[in-house]
N, C-alpha and C positions, 0 to 999 in steps of 0.2 A: 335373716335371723329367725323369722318364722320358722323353715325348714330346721333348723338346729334345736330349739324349743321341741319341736315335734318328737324327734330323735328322741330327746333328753325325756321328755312326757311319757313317751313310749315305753322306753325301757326300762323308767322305773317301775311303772305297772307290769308289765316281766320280771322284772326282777322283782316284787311282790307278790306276786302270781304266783310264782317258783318258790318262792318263801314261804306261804303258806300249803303247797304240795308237799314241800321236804318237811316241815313241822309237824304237822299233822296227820298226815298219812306214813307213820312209820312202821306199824302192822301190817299196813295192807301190802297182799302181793300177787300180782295178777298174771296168766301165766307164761308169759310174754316178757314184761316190763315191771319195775317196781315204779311206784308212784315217786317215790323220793329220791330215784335217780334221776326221773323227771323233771323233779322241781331242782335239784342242781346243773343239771342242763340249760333251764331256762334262767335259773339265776345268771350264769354265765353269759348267756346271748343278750338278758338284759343290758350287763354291764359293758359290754361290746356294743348296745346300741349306746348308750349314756356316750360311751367314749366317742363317738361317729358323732354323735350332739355336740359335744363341748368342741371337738378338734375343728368341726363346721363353724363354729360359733368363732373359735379362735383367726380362723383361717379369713374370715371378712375384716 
């Protein structure tokens, strides 16, 4: 269960992460990457660790 908590811990702080890149950096744009496709990137990866949490957690 550790390892699943982990997962789950993880990704919400990615997925927070991500949520205050996409929020707040909507101006900014760098000449490469915009910030706030960033932070929906890592919202997404967040939520794909959450899921790898819970499915682990299910699975015991």
């Amino acid at each position: 269960m550790r390892r699943a908590a982990e997962h789950c811990a993880t990704g919400a702080g990615t997925v927070l992460g991500g949520l205050a890149l996409w929020r707040f950096t909507q101006g900014v744009e760098l000449p490469v990457i915009s910030l706030p496709k960033v932070g929906v990137v890592l919202m997404f990866l967040g939520g794909a660790e959450i899921l790898l949490g819970l499915y682990r957690a299910v699975r015991r």
